[in-house]
N, C-alpha and C positions, 0 to 999 in steps of 0.2 A: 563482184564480191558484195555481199548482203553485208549489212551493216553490223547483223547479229556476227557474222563474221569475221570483222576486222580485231586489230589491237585495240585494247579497251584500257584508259586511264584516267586518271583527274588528272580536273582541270590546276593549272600551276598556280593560277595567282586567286586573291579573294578580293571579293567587291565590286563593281563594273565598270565591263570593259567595251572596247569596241575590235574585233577585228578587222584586220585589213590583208588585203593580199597583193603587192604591189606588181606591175607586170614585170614578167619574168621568172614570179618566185612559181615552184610547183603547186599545183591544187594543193597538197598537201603541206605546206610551207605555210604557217601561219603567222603571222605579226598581231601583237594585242598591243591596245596604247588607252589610254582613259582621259576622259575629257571632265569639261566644267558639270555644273550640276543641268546646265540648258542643253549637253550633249551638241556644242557646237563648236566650242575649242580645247586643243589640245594642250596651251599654255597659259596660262596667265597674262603674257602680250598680247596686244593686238597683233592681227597677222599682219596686218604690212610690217610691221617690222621685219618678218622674217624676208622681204622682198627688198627692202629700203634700210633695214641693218642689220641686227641679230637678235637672236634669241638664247639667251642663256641655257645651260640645260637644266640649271636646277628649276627653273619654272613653269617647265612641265609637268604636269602633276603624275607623272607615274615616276618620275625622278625618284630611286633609290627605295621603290618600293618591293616587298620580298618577294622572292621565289620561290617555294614549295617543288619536293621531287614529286611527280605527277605517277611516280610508280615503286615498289618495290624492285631494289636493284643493287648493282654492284657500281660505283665510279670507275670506268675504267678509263678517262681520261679526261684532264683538264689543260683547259689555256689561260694563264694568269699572266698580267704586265704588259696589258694594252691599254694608254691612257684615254681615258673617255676627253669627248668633243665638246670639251666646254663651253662653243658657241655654234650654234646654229641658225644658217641664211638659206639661200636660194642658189649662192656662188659656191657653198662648202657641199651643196647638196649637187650639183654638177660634177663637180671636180670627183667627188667620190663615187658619181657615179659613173664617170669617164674611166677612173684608175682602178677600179673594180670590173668593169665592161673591157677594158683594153689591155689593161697593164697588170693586172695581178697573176703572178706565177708564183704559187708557191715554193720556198725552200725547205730542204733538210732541216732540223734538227732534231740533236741527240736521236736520231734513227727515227725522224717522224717529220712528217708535213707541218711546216707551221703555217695552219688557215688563219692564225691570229687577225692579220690586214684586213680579211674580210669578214670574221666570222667575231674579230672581237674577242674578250676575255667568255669561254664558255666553259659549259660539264655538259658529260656524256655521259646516260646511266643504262647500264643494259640491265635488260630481264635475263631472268633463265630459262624464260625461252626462245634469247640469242638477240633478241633486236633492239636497238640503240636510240634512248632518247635527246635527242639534242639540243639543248637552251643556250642561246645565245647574245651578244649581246649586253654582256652582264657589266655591273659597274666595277670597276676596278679596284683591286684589295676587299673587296664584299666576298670574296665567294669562301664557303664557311667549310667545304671540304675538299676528301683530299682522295688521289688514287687510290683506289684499293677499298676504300669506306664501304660497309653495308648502309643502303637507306631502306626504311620506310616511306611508304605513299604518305605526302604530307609534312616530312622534314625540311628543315629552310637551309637552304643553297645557297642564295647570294641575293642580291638587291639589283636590281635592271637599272643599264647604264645607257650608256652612250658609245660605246665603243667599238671600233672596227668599221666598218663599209654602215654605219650606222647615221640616217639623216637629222631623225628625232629621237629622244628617249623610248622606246618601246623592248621588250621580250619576242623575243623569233624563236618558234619550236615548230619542230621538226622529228621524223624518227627515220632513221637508217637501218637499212637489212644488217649491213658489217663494214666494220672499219678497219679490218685489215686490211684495206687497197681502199683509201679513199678515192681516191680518184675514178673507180669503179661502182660505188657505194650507191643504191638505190634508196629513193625515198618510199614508204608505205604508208597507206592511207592505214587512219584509225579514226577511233571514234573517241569522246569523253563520255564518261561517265555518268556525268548528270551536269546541267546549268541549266538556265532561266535564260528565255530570250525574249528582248519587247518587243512586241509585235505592232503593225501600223495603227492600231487603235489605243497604245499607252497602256496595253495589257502586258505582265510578266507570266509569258508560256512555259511550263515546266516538260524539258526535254532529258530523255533516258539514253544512253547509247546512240548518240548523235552526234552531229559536227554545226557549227551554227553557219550561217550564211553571211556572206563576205559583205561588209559592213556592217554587219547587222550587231547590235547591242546584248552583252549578256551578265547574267548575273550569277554570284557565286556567292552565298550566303553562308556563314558561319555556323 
């Protein structure tokens, strides 16, 4: 599938970022986190800390910053009242990845899988035509709507947490064919709309109907 081809939306958040795509997530599973102005840390700690104690989560600097809906859509489902991870190490980043790799089974309720453990407090926005954007991750009591809401490309959703199968503060998006049978549920490649990416030389590239590369830096100007 050609690029001109895929799902086309904006980008969710403003300002620069860094992607990451952690193993195991799908190519199209993207994680954004934003660092110092030297683009070398993600907190305001030094990083032994996060080896030798912890790291709070409010000192990451993407801590509680907005979410924007990346499309016109309908909310057809949220997860609210998963307490974000106040501290993060090295030992809390194991253990969740163990109980998340081994031990996570979703349950019922009220007639629905609750992914909360993994997926964190999120919204789901579908288009009209059927495929489901997924944000994740969010910080808890932020999230600004509600089932059923029409959005517009570019309304504010919630603030990014720490929440759920979550090591750092960062936004996980993702898009779903349908979620009538999650446990069925396919991911599909898309593309953004437009952002900026540095390139190895300190230059900001401006890209159209693209996806940027994994680490790689980008920028969403106002």
């Amino acid at each position: 599938m050609s690029d001109e081809n895929k799902i086309r939306i904006d980008f969710p958040l403003k300002g620069e970022w860094q992607l990451l795509r952690p193993p195991g997530h799908h190519p199209f599973a993207f994680d954004f986190v934003m660092t110092d102005e030297k683009r070398k840390k993600y907190s305001k700690r030094n990083k032994i800390s996060f080896f030798l104690g912890y790291i709070p989560a409010d000192r990451y600097y993407c801590w509680k910053k907005p979410v924007y809906s990346p499309i016109d859509g309908t909310v057809i489902q949220i997860g609210t009242g998963c307490k974000d991870h106040q501290k993060t190490n090295i030992w809390k980043t194991i253990s969740l990845w163990y109980n998340a790799t081994y031990k996570f089974k979703p349950k019922e309720v009220n007639g629905k899988l609750d992914i909360r453990p993994n997926t964190g407090n999120y919204v789901m926005v579908k288009a009209k035509e059927g495929y489901i954007v997924f944000l994740a991750h969010l910080k808890n009591s932020s999230i600004k709507v509600k089932e059923g809401q029409l959005l517009r490309a570019g309304e504010l959703i919630g603030n990014i947490g720490n929440s759920g199968n979550s090591t750092i503060p960062h936004l996980h998006i993702n898009i779903f064919d349908q979620m009538e049978d999650p446990l069925q549920a396919k991911v599909l490649p898309f593309v953004f709309n437009k952002y900026e990416e540095l390139t190895k030389d300190g230059k900001w590239e401006k890209y159209i109907l693209h996806v940027p590369k994994v680490k790689s830096f980008i920028k969403i100007s106002d």
